[in-house]
BALOBA-1460 file (C-alpha; in Angstrom, 3 decimals):
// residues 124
<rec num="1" residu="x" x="-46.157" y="87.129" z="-20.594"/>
<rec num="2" residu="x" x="-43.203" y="87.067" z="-18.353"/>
<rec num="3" residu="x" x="-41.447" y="90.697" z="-18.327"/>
<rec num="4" residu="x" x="-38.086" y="90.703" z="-16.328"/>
<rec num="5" residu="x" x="-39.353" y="89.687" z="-13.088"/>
<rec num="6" residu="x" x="-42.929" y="90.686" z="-14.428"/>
<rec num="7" residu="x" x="-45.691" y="87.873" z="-14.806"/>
<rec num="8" residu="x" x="-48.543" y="89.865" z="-16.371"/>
<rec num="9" residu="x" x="-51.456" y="87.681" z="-17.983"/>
<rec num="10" residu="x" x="-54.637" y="89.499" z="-19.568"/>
<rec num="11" residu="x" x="-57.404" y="87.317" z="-18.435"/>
<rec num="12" residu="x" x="-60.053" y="89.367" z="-20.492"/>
<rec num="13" residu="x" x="-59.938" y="91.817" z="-22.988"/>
<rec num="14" residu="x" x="-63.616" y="93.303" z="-23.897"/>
<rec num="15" residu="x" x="-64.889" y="96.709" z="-25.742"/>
<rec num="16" residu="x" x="-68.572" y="97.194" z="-23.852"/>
<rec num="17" residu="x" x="-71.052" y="100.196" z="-25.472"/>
<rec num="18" residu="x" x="-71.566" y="101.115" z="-21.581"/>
<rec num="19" residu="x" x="-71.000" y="100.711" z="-18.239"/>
<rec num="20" residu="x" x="-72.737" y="100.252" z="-14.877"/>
<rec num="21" residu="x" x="-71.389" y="102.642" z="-12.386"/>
<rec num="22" residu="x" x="-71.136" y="101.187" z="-9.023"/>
<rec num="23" residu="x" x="-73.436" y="104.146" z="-7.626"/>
<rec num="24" residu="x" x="-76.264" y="105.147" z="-10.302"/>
<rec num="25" residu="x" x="-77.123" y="104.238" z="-13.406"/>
<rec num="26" residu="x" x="-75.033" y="103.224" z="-16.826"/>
<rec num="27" residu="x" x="-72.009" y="105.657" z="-18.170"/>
<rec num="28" residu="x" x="-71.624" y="106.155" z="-21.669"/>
<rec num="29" residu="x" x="-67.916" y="106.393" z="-23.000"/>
<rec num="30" residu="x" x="-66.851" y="109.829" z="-24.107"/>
<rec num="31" residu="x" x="-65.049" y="107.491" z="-26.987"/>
<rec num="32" residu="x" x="-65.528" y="103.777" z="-26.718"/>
<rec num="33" residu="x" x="-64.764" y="102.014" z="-23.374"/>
<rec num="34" residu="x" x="-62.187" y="99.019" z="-23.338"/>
<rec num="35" residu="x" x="-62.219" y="97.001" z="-20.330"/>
<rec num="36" residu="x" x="-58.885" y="94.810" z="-19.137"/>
<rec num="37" residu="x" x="-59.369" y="92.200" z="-16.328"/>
<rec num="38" residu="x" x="-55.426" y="91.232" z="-15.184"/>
<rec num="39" residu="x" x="-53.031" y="89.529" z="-13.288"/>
<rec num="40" residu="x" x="-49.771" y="90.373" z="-12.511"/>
<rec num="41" residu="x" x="-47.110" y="88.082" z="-10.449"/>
<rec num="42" residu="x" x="-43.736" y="89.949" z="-9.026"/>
<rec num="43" residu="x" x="-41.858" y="86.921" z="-9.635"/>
<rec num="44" residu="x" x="-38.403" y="89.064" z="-7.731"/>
<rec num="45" residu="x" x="-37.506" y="88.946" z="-4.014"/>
<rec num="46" residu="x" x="-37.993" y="92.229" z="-3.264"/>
<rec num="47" residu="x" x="-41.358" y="94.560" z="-2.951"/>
<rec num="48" residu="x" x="-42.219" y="96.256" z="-6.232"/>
<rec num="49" residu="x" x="-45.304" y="98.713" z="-6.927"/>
<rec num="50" residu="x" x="-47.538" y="99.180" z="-10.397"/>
<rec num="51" residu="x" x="-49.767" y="101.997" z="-11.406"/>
<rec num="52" residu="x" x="-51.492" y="99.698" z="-14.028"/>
<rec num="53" residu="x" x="-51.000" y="98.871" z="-17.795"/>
<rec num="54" residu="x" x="-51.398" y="101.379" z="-20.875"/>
<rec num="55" residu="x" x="-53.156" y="100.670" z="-24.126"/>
<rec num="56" residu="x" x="-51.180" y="101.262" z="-26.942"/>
<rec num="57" residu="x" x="-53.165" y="101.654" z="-30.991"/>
<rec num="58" residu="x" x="-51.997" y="100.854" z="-34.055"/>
<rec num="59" residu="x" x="-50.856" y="104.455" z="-34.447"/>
<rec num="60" residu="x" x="-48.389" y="104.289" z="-31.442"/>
<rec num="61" residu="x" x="-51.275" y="106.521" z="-29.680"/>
<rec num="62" residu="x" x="-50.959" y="105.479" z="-25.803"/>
<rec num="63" residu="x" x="-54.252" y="105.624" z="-23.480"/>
<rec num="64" residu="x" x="-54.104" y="105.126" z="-19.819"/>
<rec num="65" residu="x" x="-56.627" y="104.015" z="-17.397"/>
<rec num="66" residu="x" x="-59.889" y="106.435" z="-17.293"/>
<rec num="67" residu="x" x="-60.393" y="108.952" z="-13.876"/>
<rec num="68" residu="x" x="-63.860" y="109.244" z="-15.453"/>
<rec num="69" residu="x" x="-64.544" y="105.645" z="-14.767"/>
<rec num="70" residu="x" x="-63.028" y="105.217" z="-11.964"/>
<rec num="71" residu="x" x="-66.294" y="104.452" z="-10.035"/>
<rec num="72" residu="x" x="-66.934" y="101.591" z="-12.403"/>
<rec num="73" residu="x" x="-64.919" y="98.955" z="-11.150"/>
<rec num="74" residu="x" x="-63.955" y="98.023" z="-7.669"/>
<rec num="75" residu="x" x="-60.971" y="96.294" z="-8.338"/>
<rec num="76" residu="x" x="-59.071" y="99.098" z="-10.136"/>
<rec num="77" residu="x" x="-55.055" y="99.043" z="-9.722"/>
<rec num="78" residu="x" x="-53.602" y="102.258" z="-8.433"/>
<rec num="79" residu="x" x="-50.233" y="102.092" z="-7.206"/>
<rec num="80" residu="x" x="-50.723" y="98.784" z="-5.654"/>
<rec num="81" residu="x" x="-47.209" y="97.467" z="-4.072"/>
<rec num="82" residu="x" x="-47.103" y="93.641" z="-5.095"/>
<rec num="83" residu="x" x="-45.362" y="91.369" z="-2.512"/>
<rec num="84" residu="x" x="-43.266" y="88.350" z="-4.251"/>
<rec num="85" residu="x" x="-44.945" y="85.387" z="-5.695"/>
<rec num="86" residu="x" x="-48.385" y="87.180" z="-4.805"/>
<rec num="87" residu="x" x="-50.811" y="86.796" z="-7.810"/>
<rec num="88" residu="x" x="-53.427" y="89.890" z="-7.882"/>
<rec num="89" residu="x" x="-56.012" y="90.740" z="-10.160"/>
<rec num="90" residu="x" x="-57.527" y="94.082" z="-11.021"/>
<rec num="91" residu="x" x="-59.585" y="95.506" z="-13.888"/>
<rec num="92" residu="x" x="-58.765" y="98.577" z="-16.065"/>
<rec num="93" residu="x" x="-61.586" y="100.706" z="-17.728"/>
<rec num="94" residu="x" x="-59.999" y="103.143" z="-20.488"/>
<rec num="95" residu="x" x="-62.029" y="105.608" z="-22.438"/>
<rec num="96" residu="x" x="-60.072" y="105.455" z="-25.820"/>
<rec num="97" residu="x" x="-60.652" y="107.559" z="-29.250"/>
<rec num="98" residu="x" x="-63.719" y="106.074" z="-31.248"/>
<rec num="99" residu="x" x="-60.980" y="105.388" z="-33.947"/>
<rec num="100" residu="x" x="-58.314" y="103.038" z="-32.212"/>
<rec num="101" residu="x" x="-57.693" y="99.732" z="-33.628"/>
<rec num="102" residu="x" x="-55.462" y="97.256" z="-33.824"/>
<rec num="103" residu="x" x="-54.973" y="97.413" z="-29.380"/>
<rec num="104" residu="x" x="-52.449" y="96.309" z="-27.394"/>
<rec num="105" residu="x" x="-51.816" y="96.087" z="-23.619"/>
<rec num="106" residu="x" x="-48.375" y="98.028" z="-22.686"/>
<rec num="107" residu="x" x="-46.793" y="95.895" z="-19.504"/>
<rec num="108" residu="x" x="-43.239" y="96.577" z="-18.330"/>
<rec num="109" residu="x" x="-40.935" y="95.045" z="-15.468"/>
<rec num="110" residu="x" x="-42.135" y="97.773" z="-13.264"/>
<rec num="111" residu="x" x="-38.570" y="98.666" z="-12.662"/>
<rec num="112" residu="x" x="-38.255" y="102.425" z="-11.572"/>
<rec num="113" residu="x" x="-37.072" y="104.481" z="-14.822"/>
<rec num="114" residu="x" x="-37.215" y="101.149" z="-17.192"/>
<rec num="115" residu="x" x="-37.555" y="100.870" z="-20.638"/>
<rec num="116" residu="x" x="-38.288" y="96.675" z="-20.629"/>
<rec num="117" residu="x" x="-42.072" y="96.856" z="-22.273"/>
<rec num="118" residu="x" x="-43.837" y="94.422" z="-23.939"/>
<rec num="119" residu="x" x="-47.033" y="95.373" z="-26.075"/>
<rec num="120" residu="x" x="-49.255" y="92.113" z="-25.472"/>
<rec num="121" residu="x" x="-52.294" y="91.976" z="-28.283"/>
<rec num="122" residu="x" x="-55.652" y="92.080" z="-26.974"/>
<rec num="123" residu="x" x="-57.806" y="90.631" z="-30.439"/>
<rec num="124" residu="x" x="-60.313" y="93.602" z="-29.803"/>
């Protein structure tokens, strides 16, 4: 999914019952965990910087990326400045209400005070 000059592809979408902490044992989500593996291009010729993707519900109810589980994944995305033409990956772990359905991934062009999203569905 090519947003501006935004290459964002969800590589893995999954809803795990828990998850291993890198330090202990497993963590139970407070609602249900959703887990995003990504990767996201800057396809411009300039230096640009992300803070991650959102998960949006089918009642326009936006999550963001869990500080509880922060711990859980090594390769978590926080503010990571993406050189041009640079593929990276990272996972997101979100801690979403029991009810959500219907889930979508929220990307944008990662344009300082943009409005370009693009809700990308995630079949979970």
């Amino acid at each position: 999914m090519r947003v501006g000059d935004v290459r964002w592809k969800v590589i893995k979408a999954e809803s795990p019952k828990s998850l291993r902490a890198l330090f202990g044992s497993d963590k139970n989500p407070t609602g249900k965990y959703v887990l995003l593996a990504v990767e996201v291009e800057n396809l411009g010729k300039k230096m640009v910087s992300t803070s991650g993707v959102k998960i949006v519900d089918s009642q326009g109810r936006e999550f963001t990326h869990s500080s509880e589980t922060f711990n859980l994944d090594p390769k978590h995305l926080f503010f990571q400045n993406l050189n041009p033409n640079v593929p990276f990956r990272f996972s997101e772990v979100f801690d979403i209400a029991p009810d959500a359905t219907g889930l979508k991934a929220k990307v944008s062009n990662l344009e300082l005070f943009s409005t370009k999203d693009v809700l990308v569905d995630l079949g979970i």
